[in-house]
N, C-alpha and C positions, 0 to 999 in steps of 0.2 A: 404438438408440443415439442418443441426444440430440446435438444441436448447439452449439457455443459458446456460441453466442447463447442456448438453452432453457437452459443450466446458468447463464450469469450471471444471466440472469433467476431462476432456480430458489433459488441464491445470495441474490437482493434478495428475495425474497417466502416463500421454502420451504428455506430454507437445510438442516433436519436432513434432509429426504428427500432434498436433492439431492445433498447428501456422502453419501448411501447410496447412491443409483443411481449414483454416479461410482466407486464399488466394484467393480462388475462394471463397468465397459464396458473393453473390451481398450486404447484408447486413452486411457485415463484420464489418463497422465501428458504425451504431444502435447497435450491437452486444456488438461489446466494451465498447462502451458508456452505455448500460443497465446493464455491470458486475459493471464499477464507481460509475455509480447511488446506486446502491444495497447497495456496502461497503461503498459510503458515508453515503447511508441513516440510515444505521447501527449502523454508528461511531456517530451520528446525535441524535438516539437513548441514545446510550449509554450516552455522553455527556450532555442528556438532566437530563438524570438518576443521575449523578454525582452530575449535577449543584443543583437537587433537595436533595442529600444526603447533602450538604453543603461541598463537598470534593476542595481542595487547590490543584495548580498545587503543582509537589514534583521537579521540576525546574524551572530557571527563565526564566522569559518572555521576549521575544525579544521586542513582539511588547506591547508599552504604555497601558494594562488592569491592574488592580489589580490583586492578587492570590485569592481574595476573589470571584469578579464576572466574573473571566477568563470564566470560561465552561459556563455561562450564554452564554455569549458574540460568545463564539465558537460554539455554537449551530449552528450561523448562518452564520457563515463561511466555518466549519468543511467540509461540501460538495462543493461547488467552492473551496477551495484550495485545496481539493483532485483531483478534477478534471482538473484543472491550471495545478496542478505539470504533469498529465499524458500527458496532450498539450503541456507542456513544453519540457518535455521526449520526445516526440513523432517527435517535431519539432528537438529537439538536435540532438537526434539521426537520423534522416534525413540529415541534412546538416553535420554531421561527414560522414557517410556514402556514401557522395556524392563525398567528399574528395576522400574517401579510392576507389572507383571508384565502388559505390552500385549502383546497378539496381533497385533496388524495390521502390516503392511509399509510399509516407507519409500516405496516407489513410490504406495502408495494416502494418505499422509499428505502426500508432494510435490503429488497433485494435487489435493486436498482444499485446501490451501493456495495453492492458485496462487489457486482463485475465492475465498478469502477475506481473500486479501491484496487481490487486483484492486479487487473491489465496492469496498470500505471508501476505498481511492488514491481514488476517482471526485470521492468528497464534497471531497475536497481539488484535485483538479487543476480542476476548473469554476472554481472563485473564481482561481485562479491566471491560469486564461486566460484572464478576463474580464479580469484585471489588463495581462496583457501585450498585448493588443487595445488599450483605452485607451490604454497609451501609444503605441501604433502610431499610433494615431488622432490622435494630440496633447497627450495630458495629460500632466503632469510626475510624474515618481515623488512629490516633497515633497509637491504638491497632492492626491496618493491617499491617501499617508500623511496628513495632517492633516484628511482625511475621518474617514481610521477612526481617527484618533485621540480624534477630538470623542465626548462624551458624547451614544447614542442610539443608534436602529435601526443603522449601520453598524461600531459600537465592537461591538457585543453579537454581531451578527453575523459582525464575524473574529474574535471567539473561540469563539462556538457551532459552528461549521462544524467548526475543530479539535477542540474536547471532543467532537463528535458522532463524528466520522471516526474517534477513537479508540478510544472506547469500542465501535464497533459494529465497528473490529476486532478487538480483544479477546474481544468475542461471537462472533463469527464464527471468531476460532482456534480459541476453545476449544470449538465442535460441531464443526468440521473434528479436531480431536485424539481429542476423546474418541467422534467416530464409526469415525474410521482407524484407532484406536489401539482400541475397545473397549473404552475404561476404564469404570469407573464416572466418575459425574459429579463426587466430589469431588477425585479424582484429575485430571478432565481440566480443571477449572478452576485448579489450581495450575499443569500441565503447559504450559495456554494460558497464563495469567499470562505465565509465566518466558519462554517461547515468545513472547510477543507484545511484550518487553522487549527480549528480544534483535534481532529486525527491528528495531523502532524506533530501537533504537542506533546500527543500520548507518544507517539513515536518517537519522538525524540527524547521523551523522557527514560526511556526504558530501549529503546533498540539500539545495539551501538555496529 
């Protein structure tokens, strides 16, 4: 029985065997649930860090906060809608899969997805806390912003990070899907698609 720590590794480096061997282990879905936990509690972190920098989201808000007490406020959110959106994911991708004539079970597709959502969060909370550090330190929101605004290494850089973080979760639902789930491969790249649309939504709707 592998450890956290050998499956999120297994995830970054060996991702198709590691959603296999998270098949059998009787814990599999503790398993998943403790990667969510982790990069919630992380993101939870961070956002704590922000709210204390005095930092403004740099989008609008879906849901009724100000820009001023958002990350206050998302403190306490931050970790249930990370975790919602991967039950949400988890449930989706179930009953598409059940369409498309899947075998596998919702508990082995929950935890399939916990380390496939996790890994992928990483690439994006590192730049985030290096962001909210800074300002801890002293720099001013404008002055970060007009960093990454300038044309060069730092422009290219916030938006490679996000095109990366996404695409390599969308790879990663969709061997998490079409391992859990047994599909063939053209079936599990539609099933991830859709599946890795829907997370993103929750996320965008509530993560800033």
């Amino acid at each position: 029985m592998k450890s956290l720590w050998r499956y999120l590794g297994g995830t970054l480096f060996h991702p198709g065997r590691t959603f296999q061997a998270l098949q059998s282990d009787p814990k599999m879905v503790s398993k998943g649930f403790k990667a969510i936990l982790l990069v919630g509690i992380l993101y939870t972190l961070t956002v704590a860090m922000l709210a204390a920098g005095g930092a403004l989201i740099t989008a609008p808000a879906v849901i009724a906060i100000s820009a001023e007490n958002y990350y206050f406020f998302e403190m306490f959110f931050a970790l249930p809608v990370v975790a919602a959106g991967w039950i949400l994911a988890a449930g989706f991708a179930r009953l598409l899969s059940k369409s498309g004539k899947g075998r596998g079970s919702f508990e082995g597709t929950l935890a399939a997805l916990g380390f496939a959502v996790t890994v992928p969060l990483f690439v994006t909370w590192i730049p985030e806390t290096i962001f909210a550090a800074l300002l801890l330190l002293g720099m001013t929101q404008e002055e970060f912003m007009d960093l990454m605004a300038q044309p060069g290494f730092f422009q290219i850089f916030g938006w490679a990070y996000q095109i990366a973080a996404v695409a390599w979760l969308l790879v990663l639902i969709i061997i998490a899907v079409g391992i859990s789930q047994k599909l063939k491969w053209g079936r599990a790249v539609l099933v991830g698609l859709l599946t890795t649309v829907l997370f993103m939504t929750v996320m965008l709707i509530f993560i800033r």
